[in-house]
MARVEX-773623 format. One record per atom (N, C-alpha, C): residue number from 1; residue in one letter; chain; atom name; z, x, y. Coordinates in pm, 1 decimal, m for minus. Example, Ala and Ser with C-alpha at 12.3 -4.5 7.8 and 13.67 -1.06 7.14 Angstrom:
<atoms>
{atom 1, A, A, N, {780.0, 1319.0, m569.0}}
{atom 1, A, A, CA, {780.0, 1230.0, m450.0}}
{atom 1, A, A, C, {780.0, 1320.0, m330.0}}
{atom 2, S, A, N, {708.0, 1285.0, m225.0}}
{atom 2, S, A, CA, {714.0, 1367.0, m106.0}}
{atom 2, S, A, C, {787.0, 1290.0, 3.0}}
</atoms>
This chain:
<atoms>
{atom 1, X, A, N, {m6861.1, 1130.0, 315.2}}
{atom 1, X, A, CA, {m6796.3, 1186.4, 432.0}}
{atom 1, X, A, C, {m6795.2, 1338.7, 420.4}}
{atom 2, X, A, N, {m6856.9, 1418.0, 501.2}}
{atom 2, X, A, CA, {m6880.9, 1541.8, 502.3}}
{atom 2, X, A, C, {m6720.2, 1607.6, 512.5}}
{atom 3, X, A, N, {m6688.0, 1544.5, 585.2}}
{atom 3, X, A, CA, {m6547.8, 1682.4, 636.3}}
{atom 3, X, A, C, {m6479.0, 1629.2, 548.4}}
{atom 4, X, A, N, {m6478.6, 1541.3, 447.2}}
{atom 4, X, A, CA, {m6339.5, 1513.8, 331.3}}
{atom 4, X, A, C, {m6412.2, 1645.1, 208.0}}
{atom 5, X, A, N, {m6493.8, 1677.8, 189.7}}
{atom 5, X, A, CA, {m6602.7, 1771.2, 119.0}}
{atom 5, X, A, C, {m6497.1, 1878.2, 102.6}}
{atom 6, X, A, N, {m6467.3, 1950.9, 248.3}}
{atom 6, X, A, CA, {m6378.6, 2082.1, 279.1}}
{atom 6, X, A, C, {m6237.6, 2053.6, 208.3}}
{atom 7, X, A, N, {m6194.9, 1923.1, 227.2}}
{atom 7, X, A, CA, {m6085.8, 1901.3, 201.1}}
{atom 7, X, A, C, {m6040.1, 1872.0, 16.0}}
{atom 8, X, A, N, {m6144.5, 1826.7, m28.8}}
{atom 8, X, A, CA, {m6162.9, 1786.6, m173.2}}
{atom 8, X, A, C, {m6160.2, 1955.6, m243.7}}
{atom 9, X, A, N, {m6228.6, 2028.3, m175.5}}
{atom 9, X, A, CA, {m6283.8, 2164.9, m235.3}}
{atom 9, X, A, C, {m6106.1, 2271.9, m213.3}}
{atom 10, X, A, N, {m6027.1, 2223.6, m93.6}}
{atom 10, X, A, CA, {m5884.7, 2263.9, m77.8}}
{atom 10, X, A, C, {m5823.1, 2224.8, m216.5}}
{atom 11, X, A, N, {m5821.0, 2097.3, m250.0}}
{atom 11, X, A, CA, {m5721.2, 2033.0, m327.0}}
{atom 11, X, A, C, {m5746.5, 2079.9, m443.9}}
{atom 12, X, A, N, {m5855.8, 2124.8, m548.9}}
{atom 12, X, A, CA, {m5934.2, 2186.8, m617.4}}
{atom 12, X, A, C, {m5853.3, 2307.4, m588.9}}
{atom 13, X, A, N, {m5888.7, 2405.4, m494.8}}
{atom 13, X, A, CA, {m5837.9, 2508.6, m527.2}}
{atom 13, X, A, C, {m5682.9, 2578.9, m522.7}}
{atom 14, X, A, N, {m5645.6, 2457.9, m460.9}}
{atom 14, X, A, CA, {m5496.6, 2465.8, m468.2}}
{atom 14, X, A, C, {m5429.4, 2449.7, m562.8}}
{atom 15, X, A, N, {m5492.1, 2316.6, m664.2}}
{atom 15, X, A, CA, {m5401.1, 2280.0, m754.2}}
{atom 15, X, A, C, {m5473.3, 2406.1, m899.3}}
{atom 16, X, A, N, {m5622.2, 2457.6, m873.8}}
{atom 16, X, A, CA, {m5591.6, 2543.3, m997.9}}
{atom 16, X, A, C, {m5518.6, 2683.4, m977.3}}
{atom 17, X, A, N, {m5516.9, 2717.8, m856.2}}
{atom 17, X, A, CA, {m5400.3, 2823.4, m809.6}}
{atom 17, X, A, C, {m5263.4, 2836.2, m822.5}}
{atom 18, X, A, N, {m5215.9, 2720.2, m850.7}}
{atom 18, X, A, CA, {m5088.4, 2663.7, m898.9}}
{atom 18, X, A, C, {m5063.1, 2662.4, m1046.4}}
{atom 19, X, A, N, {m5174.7, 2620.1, m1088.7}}
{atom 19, X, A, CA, {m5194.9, 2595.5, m1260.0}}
{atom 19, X, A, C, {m5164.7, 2746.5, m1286.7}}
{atom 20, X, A, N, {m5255.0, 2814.0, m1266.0}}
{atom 20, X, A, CA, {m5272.2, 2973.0, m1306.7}}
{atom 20, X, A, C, {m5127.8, 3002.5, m1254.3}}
{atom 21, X, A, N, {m5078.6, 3015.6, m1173.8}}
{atom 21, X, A, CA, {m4936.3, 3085.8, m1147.0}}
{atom 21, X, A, C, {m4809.3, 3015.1, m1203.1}}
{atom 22, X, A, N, {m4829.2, 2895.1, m1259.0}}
{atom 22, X, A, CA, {m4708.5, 2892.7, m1320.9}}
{atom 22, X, A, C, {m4756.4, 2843.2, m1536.6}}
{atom 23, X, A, N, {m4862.7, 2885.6, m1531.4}}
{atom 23, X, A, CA, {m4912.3, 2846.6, m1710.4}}
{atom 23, X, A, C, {m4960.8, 3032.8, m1704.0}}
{atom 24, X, A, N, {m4985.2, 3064.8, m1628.4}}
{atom 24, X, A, CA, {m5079.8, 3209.0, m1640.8}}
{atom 24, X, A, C, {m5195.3, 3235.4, m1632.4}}
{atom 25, X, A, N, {m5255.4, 3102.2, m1708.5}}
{atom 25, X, A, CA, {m5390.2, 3070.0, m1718.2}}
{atom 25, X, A, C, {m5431.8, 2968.6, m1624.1}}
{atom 26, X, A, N, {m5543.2, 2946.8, m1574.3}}
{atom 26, X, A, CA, {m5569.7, 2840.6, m1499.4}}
{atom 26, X, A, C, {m5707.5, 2780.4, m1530.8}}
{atom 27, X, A, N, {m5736.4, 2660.0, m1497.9}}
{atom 27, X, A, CA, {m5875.3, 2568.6, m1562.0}}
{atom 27, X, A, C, {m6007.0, 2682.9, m1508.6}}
{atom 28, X, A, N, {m6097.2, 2614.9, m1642.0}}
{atom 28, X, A, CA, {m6243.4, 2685.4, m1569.9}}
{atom 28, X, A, C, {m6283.3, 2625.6, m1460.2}}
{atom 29, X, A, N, {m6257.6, 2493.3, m1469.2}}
{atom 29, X, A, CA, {m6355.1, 2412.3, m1312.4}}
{atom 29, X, A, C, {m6240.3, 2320.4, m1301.8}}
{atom 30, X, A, N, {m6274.1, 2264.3, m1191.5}}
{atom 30, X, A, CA, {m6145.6, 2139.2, m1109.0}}
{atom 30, X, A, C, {m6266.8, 2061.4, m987.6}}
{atom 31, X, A, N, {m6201.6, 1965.0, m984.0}}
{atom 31, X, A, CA, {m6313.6, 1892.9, m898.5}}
{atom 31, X, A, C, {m6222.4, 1756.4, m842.4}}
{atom 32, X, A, N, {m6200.0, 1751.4, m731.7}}
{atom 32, X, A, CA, {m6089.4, 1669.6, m667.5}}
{atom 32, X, A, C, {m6227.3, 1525.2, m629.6}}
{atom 33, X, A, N, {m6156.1, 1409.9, m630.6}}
{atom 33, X, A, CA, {m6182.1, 1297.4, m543.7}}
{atom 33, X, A, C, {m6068.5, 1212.4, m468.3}}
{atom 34, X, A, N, {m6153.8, 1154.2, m372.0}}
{atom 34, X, A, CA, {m6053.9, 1113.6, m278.0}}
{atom 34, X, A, C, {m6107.8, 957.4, m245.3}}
{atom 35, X, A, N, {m6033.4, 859.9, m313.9}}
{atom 35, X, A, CA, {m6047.3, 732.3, m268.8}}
{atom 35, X, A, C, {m5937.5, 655.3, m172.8}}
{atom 36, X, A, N, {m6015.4, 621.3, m52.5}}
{atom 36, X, A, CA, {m5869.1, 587.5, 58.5}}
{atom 36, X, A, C, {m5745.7, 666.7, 54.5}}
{atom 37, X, A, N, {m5611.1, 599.7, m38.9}}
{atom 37, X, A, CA, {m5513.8, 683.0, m9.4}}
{atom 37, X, A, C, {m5495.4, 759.1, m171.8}}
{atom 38, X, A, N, {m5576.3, 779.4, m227.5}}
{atom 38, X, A, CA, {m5576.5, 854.3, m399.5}}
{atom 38, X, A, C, {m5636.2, 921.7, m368.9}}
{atom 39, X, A, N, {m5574.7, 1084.5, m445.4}}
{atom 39, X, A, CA, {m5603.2, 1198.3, m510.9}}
{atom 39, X, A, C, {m5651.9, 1203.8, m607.7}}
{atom 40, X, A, N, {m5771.4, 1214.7, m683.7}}
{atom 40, X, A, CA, {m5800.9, 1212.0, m850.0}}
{atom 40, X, A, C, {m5811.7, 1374.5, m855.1}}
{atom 41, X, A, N, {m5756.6, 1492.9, m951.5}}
{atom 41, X, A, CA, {m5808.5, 1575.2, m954.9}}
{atom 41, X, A, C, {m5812.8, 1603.1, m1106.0}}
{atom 42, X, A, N, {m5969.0, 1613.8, m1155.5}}
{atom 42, X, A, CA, {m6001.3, 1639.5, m1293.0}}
{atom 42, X, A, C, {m5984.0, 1811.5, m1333.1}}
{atom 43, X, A, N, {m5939.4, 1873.4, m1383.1}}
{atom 43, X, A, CA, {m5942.0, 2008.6, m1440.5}}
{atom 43, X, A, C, {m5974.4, 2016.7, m1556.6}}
{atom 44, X, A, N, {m6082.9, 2137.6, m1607.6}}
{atom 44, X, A, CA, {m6137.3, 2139.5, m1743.9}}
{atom 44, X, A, C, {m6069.5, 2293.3, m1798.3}}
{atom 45, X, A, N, {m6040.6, 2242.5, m1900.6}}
{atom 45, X, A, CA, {m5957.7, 2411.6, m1995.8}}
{atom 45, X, A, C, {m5870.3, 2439.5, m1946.9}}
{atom 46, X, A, N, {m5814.1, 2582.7, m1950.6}}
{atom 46, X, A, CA, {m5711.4, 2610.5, m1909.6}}
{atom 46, X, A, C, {m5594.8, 2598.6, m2029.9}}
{atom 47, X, A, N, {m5617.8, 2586.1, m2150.6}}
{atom 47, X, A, CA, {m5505.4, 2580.2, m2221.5}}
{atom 47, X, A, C, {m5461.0, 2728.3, m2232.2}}
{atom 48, X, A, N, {m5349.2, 2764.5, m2253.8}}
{atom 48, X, A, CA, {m5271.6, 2876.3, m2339.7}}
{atom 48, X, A, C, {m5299.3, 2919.6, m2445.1}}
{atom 49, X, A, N, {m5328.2, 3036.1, m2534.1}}
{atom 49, X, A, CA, {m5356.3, 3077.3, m2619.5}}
{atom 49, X, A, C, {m5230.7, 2998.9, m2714.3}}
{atom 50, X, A, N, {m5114.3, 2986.5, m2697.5}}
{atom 50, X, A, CA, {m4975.9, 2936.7, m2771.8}}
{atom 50, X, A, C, {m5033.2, 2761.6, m2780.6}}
{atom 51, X, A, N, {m5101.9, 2721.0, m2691.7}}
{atom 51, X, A, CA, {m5149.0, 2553.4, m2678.1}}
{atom 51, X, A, C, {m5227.6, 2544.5, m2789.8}}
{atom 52, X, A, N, {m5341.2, 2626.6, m2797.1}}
{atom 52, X, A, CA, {m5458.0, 2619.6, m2838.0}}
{atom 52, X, A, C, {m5377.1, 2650.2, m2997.2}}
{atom 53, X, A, N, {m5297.3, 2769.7, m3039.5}}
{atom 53, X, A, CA, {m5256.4, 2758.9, m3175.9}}
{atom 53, X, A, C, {m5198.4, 2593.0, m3241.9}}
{atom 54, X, A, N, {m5093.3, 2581.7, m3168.2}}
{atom 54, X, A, CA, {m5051.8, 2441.2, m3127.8}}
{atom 54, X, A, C, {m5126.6, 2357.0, m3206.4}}
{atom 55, X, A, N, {m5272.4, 2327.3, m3106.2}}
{atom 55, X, A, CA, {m5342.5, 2217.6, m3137.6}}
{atom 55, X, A, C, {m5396.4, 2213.0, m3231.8}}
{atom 56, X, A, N, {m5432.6, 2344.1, m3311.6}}
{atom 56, X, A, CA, {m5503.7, 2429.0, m3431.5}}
{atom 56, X, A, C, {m5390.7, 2349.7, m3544.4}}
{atom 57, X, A, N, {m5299.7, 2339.1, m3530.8}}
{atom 57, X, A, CA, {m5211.4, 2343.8, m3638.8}}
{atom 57, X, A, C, {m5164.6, 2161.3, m3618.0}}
{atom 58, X, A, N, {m5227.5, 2098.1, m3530.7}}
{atom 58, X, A, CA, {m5232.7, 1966.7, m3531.6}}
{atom 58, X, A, C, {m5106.3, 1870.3, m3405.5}}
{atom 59, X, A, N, {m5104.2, 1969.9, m3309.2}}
{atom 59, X, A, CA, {m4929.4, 1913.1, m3263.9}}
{atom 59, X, A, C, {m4974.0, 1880.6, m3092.5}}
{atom 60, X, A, N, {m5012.5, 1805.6, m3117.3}}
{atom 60, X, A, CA, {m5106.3, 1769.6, m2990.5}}
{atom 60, X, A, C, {m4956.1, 1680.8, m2885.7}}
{atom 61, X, A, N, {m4911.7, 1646.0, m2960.2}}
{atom 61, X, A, CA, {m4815.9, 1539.9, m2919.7}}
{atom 61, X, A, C, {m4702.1, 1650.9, m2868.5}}
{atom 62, X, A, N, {m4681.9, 1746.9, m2946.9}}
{atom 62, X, A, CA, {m4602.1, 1862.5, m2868.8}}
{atom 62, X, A, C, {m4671.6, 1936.5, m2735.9}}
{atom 63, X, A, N, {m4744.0, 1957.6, m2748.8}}
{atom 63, X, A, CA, {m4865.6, 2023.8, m2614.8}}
{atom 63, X, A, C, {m4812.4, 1921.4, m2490.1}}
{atom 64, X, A, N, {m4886.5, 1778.4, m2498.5}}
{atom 64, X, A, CA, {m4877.9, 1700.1, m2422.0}}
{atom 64, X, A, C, {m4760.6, 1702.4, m2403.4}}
{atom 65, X, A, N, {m4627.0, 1631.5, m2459.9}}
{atom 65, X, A, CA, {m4480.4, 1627.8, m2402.2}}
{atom 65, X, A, C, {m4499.5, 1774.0, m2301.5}}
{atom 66, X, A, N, {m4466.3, 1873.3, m2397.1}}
{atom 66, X, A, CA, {m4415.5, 1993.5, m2295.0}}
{atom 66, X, A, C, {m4531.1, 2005.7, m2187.1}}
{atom 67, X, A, N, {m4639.8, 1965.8, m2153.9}}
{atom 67, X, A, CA, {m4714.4, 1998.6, m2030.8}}
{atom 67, X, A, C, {m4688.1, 1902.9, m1952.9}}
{atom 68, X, A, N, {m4645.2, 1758.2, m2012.1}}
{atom 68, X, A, CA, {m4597.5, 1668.5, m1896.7}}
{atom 68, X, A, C, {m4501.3, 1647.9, m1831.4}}
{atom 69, X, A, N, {m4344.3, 1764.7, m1921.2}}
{atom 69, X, A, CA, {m4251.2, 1750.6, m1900.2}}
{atom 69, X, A, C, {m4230.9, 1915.8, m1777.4}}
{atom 70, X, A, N, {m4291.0, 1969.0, m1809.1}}
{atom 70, X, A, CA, {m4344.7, 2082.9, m1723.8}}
{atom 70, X, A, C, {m4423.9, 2063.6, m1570.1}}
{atom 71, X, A, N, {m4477.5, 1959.8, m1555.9}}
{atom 71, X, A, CA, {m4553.8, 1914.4, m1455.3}}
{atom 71, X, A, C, {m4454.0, 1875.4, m1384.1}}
{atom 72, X, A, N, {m4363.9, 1775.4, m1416.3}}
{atom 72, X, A, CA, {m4259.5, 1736.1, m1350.7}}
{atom 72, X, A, C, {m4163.8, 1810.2, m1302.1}}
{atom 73, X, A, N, {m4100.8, 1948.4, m1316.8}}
{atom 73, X, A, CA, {m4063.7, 2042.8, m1321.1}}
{atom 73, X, A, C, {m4110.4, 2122.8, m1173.1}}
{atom 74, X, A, N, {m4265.8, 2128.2, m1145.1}}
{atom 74, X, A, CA, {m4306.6, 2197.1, m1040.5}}
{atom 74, X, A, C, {m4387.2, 2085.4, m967.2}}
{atom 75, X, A, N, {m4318.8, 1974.3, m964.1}}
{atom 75, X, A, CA, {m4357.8, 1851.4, m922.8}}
{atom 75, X, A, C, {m4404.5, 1839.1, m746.9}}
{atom 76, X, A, N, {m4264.0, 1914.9, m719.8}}
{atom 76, X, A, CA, {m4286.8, 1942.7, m540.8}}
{atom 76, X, A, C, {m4384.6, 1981.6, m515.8}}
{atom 77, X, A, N, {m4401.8, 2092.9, m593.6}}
{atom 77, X, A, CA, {m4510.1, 2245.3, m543.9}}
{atom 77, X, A, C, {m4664.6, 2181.3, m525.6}}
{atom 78, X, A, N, {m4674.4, 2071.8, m636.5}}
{atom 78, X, A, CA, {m4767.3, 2020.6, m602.4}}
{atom 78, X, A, C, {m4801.9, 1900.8, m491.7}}
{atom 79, X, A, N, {m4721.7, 1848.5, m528.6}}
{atom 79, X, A, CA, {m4703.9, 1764.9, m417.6}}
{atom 79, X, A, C, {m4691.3, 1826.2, m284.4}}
{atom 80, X, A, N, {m4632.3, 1931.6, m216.1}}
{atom 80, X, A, CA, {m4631.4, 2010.2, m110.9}}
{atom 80, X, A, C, {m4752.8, 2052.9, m95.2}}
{atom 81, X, A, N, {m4824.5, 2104.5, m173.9}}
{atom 81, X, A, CA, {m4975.0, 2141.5, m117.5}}
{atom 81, X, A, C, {m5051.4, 2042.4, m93.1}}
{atom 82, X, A, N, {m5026.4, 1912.7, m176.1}}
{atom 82, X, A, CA, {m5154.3, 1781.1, m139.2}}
{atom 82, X, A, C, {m5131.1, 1725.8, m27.5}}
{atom 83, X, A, N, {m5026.9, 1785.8, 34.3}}
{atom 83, X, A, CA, {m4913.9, 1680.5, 183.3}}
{atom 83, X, A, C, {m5019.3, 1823.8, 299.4}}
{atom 84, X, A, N, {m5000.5, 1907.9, 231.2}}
{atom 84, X, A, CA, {m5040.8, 2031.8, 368.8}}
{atom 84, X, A, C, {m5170.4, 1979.5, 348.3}}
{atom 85, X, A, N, {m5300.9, 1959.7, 283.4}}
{atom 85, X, A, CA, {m5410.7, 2012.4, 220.8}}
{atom 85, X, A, C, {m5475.9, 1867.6, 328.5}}
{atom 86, X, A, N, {m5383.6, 1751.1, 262.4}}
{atom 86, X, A, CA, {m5483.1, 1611.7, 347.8}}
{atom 86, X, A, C, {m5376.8, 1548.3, 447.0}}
{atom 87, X, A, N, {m5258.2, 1646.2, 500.7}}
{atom 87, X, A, CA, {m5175.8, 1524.3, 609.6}}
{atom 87, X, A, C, {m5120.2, 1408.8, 633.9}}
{atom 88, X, A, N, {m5098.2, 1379.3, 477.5}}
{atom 88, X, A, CA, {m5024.8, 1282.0, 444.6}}
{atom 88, X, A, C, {m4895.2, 1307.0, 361.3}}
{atom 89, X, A, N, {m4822.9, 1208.2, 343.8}}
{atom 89, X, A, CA, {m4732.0, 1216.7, 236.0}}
{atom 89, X, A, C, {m4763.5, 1202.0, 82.7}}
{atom 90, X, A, N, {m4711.3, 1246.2, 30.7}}
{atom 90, X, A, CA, {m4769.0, 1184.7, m138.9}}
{atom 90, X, A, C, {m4608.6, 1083.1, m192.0}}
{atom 91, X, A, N, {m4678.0, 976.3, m173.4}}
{atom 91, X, A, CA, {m4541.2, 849.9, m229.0}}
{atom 91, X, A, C, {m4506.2, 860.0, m407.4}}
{atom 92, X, A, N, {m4630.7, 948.7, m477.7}}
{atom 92, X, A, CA, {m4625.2, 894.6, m610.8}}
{atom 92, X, A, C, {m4725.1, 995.8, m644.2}}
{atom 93, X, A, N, {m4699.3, 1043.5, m783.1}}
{atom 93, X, A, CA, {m4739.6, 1169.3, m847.2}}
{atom 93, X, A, C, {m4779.3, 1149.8, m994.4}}
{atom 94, X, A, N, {m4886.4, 1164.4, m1042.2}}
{atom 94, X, A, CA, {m4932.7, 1144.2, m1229.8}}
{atom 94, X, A, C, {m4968.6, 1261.5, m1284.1}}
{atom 95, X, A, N, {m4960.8, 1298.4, m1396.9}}
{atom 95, X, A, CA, {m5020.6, 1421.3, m1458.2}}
{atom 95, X, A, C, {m5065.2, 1364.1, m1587.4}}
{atom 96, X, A, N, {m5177.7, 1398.6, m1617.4}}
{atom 96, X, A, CA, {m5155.9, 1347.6, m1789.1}}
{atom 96, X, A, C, {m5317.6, 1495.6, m1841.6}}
{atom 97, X, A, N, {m5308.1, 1498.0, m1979.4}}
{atom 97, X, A, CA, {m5387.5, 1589.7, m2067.9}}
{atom 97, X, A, C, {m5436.6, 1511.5, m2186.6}}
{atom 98, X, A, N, {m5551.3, 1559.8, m2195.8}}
{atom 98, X, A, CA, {m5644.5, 1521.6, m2284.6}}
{atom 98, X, A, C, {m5717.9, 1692.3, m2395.9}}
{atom 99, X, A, N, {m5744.9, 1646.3, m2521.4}}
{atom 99, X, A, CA, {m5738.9, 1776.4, m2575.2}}
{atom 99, X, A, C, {m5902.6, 1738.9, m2645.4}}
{atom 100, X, A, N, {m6014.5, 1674.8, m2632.2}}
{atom 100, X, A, CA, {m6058.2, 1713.6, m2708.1}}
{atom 100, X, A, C, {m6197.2, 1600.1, m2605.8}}
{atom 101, X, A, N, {m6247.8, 1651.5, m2529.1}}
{atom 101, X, A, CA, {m6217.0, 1822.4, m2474.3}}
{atom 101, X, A, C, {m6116.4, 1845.5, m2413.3}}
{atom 102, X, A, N, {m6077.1, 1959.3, m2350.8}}
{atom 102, X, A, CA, {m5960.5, 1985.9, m2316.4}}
{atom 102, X, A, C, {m5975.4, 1917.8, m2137.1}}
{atom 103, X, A, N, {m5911.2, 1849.4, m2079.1}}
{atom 103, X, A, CA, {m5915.4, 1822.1, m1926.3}}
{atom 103, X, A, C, {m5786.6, 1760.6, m1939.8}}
{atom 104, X, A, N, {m5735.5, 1792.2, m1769.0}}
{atom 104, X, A, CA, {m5587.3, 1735.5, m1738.4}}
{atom 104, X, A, C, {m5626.6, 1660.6, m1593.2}}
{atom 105, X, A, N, {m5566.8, 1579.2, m1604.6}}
{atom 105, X, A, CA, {m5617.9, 1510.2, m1440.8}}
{atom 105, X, A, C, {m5458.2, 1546.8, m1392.5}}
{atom 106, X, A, N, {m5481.9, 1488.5, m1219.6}}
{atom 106, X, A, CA, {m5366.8, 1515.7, m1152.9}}
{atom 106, X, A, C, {m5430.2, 1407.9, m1040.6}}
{atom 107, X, A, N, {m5299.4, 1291.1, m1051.2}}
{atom 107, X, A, CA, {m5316.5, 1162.5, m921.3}}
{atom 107, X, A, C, {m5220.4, 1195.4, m860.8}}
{atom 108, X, A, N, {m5242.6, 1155.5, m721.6}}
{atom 108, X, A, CA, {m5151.8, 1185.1, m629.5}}
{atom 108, X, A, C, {m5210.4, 1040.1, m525.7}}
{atom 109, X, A, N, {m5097.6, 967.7, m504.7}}
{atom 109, X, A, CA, {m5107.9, 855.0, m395.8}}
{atom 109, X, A, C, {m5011.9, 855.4, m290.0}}
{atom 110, X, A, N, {m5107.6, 892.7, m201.1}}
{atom 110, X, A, CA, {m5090.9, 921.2, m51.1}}
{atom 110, X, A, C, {m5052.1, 790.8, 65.6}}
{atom 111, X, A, N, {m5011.0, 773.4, 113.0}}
{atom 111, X, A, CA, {m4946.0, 699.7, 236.2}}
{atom 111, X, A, C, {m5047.9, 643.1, 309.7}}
{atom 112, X, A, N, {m5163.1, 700.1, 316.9}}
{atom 112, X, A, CA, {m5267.0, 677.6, 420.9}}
{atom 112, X, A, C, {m5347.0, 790.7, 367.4}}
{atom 113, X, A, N, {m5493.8, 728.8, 409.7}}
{atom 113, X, A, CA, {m5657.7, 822.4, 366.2}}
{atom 113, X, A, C, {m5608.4, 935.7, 414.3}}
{atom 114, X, A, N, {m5660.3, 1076.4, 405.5}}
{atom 114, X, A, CA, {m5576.9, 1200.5, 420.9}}
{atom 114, X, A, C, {m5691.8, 1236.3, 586.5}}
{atom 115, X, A, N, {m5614.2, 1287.5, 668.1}}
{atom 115, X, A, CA, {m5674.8, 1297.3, 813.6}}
{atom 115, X, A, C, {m5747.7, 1428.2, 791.7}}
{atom 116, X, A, N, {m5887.5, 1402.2, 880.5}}
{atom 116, X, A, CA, {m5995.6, 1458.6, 852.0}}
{atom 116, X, A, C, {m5970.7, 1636.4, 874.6}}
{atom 117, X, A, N, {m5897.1, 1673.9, 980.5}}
{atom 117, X, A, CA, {m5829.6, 1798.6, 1053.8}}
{atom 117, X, A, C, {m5682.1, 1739.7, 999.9}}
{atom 118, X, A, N, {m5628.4, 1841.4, 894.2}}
{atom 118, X, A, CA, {m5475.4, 1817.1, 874.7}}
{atom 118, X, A, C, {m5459.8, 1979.0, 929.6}}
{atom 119, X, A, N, {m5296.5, 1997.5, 928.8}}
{atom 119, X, A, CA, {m5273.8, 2142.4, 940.0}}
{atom 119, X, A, C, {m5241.6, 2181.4, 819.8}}
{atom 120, X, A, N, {m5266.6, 2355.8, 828.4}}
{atom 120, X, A, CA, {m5287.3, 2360.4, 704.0}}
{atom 120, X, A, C, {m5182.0, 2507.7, 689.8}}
</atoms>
């Protein structure tokens, strides 16, 4: 579907615009999919120089808690942009991180497939 394209490439740049303004840093690449009423959005890198010592020193399990417990935290913000971005509601929200390589996904399940013209 061509015009979900525009909309996939929104959600992408919304959610690493978000990343960067509240971590500092934000992913090298992001790449959204959209199945019916799911958000998949994959992000690569983006750790913190303080993450990356972190993981150096073996505390992966600390990284993850505090980035998941942090996600939840600016939970709306994201969720508010995936509601403007595809015109739906978001009923239900996931975050999770992976370190090796580094990628964080971000699900978001929507109410209904996201309308082709939302406002934005």
């Amino acid at each position: 579907m061509p015009e979900l394209g525009e909309v996939r490439a929104a959600l992408s740049n919304s959610i690493v615009a978000l990343m960067k303004e509240h971590y500092g840093k934000g992913p090298t690449a992001a790449k959204s999919f959209i199945n019916d009423e799911y958000v998949f959005t994959v992000l690569e890198g983006g750790l913190t120089r303080h993450e990356e010592t972190m993981l150096a020193a073996g505390e992966s399990s600390a990284v993850r808690d505090y980035r998941l417990k942090f996600q939840q935290v600016v939970r709306d913000e994201f969720c508010g942009a995936v509601e403007r971005i595809t015109g739906r509601k978001v009923l239900d929200y996931h975050s999770q991180i992976v370190f090796d390589p580094p990628r964080s996904f971000e699900v978001f399940v929507l109410d209904g497939p996201p309308v082709t013209d939302p406002p934005r």
